[in-house]
C-alpha positions as CSV (number, residue, x, y, z in Angstrom):
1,X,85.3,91.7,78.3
2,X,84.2,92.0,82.1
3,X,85.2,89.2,84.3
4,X,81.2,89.6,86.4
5,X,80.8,86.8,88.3
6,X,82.7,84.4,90.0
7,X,80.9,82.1,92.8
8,X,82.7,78.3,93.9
9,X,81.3,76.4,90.6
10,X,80.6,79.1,88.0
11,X,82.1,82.4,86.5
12,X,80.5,84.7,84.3
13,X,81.8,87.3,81.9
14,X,80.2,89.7,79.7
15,X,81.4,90.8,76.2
16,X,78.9,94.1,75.6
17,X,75.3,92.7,75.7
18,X,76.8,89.1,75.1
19,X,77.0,86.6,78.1
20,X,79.8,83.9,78.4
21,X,79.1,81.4,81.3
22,X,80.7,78.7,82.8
23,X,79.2,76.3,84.8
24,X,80.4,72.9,87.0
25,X,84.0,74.2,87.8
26,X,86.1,72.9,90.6
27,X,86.2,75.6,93.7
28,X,89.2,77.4,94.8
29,X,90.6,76.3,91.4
30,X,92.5,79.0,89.0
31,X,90.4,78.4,85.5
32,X,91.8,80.0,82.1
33,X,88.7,81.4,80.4
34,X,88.3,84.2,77.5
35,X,92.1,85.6,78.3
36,X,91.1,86.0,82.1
37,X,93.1,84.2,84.9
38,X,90.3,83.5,87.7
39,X,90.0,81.6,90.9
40,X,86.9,80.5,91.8
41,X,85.5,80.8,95.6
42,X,86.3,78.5,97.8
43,X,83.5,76.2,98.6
44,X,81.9,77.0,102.6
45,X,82.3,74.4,104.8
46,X,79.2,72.1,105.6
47,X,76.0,71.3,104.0
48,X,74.2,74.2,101.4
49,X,71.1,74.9,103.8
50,X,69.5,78.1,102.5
51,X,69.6,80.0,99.2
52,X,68.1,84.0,98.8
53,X,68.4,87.0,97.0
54,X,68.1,90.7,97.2
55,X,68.0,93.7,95.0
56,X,67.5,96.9,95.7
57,X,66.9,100.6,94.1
58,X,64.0,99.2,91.6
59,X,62.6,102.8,91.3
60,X,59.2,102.3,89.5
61,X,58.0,105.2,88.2
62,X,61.2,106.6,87.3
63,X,61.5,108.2,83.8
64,X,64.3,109.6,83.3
65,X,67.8,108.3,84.1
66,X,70.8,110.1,84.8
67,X,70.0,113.2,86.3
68,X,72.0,114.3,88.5
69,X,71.0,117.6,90.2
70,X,72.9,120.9,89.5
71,X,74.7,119.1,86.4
72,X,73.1,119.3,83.1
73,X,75.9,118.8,80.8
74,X,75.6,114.9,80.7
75,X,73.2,112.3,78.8
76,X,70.0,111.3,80.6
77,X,68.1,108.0,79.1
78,X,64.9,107.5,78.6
79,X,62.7,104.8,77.3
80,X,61.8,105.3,73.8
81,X,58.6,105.9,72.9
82,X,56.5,102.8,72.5
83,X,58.5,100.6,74.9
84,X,57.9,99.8,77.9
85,X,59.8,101.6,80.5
86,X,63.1,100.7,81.8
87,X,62.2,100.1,85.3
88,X,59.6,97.7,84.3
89,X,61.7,96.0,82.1
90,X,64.6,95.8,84.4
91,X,63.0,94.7,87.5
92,X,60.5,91.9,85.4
93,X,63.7,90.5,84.5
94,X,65.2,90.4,87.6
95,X,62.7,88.4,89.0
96,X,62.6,85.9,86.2
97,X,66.7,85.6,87.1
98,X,65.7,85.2,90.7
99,X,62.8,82.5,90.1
100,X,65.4,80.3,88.3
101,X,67.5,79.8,91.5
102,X,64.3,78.9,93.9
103,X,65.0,81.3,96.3
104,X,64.2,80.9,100.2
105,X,63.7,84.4,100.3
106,X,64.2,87.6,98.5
107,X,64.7,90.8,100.3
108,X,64.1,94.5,98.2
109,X,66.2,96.3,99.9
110,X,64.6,100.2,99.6
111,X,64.0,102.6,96.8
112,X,60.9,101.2,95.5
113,X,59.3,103.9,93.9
114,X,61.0,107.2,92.3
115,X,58.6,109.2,93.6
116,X,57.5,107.7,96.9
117,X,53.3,107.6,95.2
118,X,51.1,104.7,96.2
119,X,50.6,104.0,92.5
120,X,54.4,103.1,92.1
121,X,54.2,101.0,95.0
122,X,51.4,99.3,93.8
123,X,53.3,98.7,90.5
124,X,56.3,97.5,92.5
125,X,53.8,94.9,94.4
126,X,52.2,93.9,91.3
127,X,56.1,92.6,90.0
128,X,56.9,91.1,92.8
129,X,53.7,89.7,95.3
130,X,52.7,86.6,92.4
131,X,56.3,86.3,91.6
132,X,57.8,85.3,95.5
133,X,54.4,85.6,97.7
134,X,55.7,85.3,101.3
135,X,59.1,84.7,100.5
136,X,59.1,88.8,99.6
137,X,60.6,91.2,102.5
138,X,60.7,94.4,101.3
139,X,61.6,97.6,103.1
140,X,61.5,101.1,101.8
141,X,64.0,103.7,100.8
142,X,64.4,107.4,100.9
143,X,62.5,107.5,97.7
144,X,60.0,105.8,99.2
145,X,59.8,108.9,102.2
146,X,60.3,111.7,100.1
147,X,56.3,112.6,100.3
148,X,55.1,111.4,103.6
149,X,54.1,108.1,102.3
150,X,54.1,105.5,104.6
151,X,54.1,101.8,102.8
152,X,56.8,99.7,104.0
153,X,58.0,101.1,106.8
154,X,58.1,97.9,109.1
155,X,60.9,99.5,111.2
156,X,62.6,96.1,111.6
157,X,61.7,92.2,110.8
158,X,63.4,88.9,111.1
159,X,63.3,86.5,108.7
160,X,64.3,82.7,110.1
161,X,66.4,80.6,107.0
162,X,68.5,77.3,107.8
163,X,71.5,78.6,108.7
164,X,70.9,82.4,109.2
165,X,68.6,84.9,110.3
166,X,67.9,88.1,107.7
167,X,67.2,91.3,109.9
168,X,65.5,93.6,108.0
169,X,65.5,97.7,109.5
170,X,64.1,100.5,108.3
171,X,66.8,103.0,108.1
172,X,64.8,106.1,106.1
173,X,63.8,109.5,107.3
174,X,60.9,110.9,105.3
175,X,62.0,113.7,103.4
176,X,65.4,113.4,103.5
177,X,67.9,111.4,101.6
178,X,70.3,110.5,104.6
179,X,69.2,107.5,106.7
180,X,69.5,107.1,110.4
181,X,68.7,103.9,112.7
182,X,66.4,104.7,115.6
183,X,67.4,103.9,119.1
184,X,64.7,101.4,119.2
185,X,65.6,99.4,116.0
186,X,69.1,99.4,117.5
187,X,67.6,97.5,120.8
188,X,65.6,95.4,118.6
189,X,69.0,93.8,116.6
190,X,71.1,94.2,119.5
191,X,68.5,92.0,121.5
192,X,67.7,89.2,118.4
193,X,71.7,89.5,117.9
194,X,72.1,88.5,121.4
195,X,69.5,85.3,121.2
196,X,70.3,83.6,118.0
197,X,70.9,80.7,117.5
198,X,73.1,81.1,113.9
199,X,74.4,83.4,112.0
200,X,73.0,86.9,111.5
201,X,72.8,89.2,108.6
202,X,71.3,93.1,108.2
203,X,70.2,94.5,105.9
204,X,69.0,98.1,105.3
205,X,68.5,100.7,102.6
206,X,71.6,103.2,103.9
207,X,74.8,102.1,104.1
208,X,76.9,103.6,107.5
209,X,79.2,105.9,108.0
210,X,82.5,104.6,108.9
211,X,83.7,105.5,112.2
212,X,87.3,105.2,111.3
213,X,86.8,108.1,108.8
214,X,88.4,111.3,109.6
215,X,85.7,113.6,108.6
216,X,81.9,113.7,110.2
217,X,79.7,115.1,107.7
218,X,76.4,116.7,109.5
219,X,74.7,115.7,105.9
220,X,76.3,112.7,105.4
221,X,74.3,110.9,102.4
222,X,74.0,107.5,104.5
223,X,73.2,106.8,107.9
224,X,74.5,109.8,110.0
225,X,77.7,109.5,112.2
226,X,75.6,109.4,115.3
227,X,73.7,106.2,114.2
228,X,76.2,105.0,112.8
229,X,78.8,104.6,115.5
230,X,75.5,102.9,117.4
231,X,75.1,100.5,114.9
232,X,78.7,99.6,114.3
233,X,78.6,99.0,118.4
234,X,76.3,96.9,118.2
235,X,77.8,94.5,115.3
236,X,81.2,94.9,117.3
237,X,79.7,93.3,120.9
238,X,77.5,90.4,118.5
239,X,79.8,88.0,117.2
240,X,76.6,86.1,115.5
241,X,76.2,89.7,113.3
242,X,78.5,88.3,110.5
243,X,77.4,91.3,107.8
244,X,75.6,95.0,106.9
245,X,74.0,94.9,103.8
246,X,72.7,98.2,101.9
247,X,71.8,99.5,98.9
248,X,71.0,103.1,98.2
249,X,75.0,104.3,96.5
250,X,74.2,102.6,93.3
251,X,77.3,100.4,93.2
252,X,79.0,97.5,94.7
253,X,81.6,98.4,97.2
254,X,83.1,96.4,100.6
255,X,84.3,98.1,103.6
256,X,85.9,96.8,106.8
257,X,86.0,98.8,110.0
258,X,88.5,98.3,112.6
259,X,85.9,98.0,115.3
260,X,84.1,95.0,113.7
261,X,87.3,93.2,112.2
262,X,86.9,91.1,109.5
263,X,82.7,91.6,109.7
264,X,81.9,93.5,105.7
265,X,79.8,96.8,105.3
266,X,78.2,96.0,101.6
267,X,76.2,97.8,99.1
268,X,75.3,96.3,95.9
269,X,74.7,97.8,92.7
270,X,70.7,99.1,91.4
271,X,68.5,97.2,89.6
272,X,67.1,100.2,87.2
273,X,70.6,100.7,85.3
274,X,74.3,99.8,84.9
275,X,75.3,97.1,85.6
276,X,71.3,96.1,86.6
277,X,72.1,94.2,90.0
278,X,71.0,91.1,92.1
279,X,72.7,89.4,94.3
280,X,72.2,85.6,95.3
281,X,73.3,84.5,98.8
282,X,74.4,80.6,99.2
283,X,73.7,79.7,102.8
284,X,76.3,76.9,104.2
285,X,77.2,75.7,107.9
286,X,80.5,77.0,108.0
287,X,80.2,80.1,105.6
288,X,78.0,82.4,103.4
289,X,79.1,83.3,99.4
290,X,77.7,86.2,98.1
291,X,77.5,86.4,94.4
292,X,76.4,89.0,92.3
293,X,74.5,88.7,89.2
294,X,73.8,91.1,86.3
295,X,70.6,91.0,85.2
296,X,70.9,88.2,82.2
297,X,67.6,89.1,79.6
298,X,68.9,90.7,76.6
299,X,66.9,93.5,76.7
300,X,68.1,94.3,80.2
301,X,71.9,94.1,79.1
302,X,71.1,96.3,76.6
303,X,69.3,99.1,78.9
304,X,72.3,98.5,80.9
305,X,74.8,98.9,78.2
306,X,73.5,101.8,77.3
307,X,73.5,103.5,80.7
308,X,77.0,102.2,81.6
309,X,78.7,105.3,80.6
310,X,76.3,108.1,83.0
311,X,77.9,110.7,84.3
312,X,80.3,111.3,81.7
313,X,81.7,108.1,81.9
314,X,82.6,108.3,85.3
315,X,80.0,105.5,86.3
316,X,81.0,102.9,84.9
317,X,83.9,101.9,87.3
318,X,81.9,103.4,90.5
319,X,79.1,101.4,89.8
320,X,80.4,98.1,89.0
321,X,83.6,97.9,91.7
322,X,86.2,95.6,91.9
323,X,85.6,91.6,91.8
324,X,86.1,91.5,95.9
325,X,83.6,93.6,96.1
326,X,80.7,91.7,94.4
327,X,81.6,88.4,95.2
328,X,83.3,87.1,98.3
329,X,83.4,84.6,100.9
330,X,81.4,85.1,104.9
331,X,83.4,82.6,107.1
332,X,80.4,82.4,109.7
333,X,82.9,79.5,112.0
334,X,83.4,80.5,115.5
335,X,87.3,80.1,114.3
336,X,87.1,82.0,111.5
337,X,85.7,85.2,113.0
């Protein structure tokens, strides 16, 4: 049974295509349930001012999952004939998840579209516009710049919550699957960074490069090193930048750098397969939780059950990471940072 969730007053586990969840518990408590030991988060300091989600990698249009170029010896899904397909299924049930916790906002954090068309755009829009109206920030993905496309490619945009500001960048490069973070976007955060008047957090398709790696890949599959050592220089010198947020690596993973301390560099999981991802953000005065959520219709666990042992079998434990590094505290105090 996986131990999926854990926020400060619920924890969710997941038997197969079965979900177990408790609600109401005590924070920073240890809780007995289904043979696990768990302690819930501690509870943020302050008043709850702000609630919002995000997802990321929807890829409408997609048909095929699993493929994995230059390896053919592996299973790749497909809907089945008469159903509709997966990525409509998953991402219609990701926003009905989302709805239910009357979101502030909800940010899509790249990887629209599989193929980077207007039509699978237009399908993503059609999901999403009636669904969240204004409250949807969206920004596009490599997928999305593949073809010379150019829908949502806002290069940056703020979005002002009680309690924190979201700053959205652009961080594709049409026609290339690494990202990079123009000098310009870079002036942009490093100047709203520098003015705000709460917390911030960023959030981007591409997740960095970490400086304190010791290898520099010239095609490194993320942001290049170059950018990369310019953004983490600019979340080093802005205390109010309390977090990186990307999606793109199809799994959940945190990662500190020494240069920004205690500050994490996320990604979080895809919506269009194992473990079919969202994460909810609970905005407090003294703190941020982030929590992540599978994506609870049945038919969605069961897509996602099905596609949890990709790349023989290897993606299961890539893909879903360790509890820390879905669900965690932000202490956004001046004394906690």
């Amino acid at each position: 049974m996986d131990l999926t969730t854990v926020a400060d007053d619920e924890v969710v586990l997941h038997d197969g295509t079965t979900e177990r969840r408790y609600q109401g518990l005590a924070p920073d408590t240890l809780h007995e349930l289904d043979g696990h030991t768990v302690r819930t988060l501690p509870r943020p300091p302050g008043e709850l001012l702000a609630r919002f989600c995000t997802v990321n990698d929807v890829h409408f249009g997609e048909v095929e999952c699993g493929v994995l170029n230059g390896i053919d010896d592996h299973p790749i899904y497909t809907s089945a004939p008469g159903e509709d397909p997966y990525p409509e299924v998953m991402n219609r049930a990701a926003v009905a998840d989302m709805l239910a916790v009357e979101p502030d906002a909800v940010v899509v954090k790249g990887d629209l579209t599989s193929m980077g068309t207007r039509e699978e755009y237009e399908d993503f829009l059609a999901t999403y516009e009636p669904a969240f109206g204004d409250r949807l920030v969206h920004v596009r993905g490599n997928h999305d710049a593949y073809h010379g496309e150019t829908f949502a490619a806002q290069p940056y945009q703020a979005v002002h919550l009680p309690g924190v500001t979201l700053a959205v960048i652009d961080t594709s490069v049409p026609g290339r699957a690494s990202g990079a973070v123009p000098a310009e976007t870079l002036e942009w955060l490093d100047q709203l960074a520098a003015e705000a008047d709460r917390p911030v957090m960023v959030f981007g398709h591409h997740h960095a490069w970490n400086p304190d790696s010791s290898t520099r890949p010239e095609t490194y599959f993320g942001i290049d090193p170059d950018d990369s050592e310019r953004l983490v220089e600019v979340v080093a010198r802005r205390p109010r930048i309390v977090g990186y947020f990307a999606g793109h690596t199809h799994r959940n993973r945190v990662r500190r750098f020494s240069a920004t301390r205690d500050v994490p560099w996320v990604e979080v999981a895809c919506v269009k397969d194992f473990p079919g991802a969202w994460a909810e953000y609970r905005v407090h005065e003294g703190g941020i939780l982030q929590v992540f959520r599978r994506i609870s219709a049945p038919e969605a666990l069961a897509w996602t059950e099905k596609t949890r042992d990709l790349y023989g079998g290897l993606y299961e434990s890539y893909a879903f990471g360790e509890l820390g590094d879905r669900c965690f505290l932000i202490d956004t105090r001046p004394e906690g940072r």
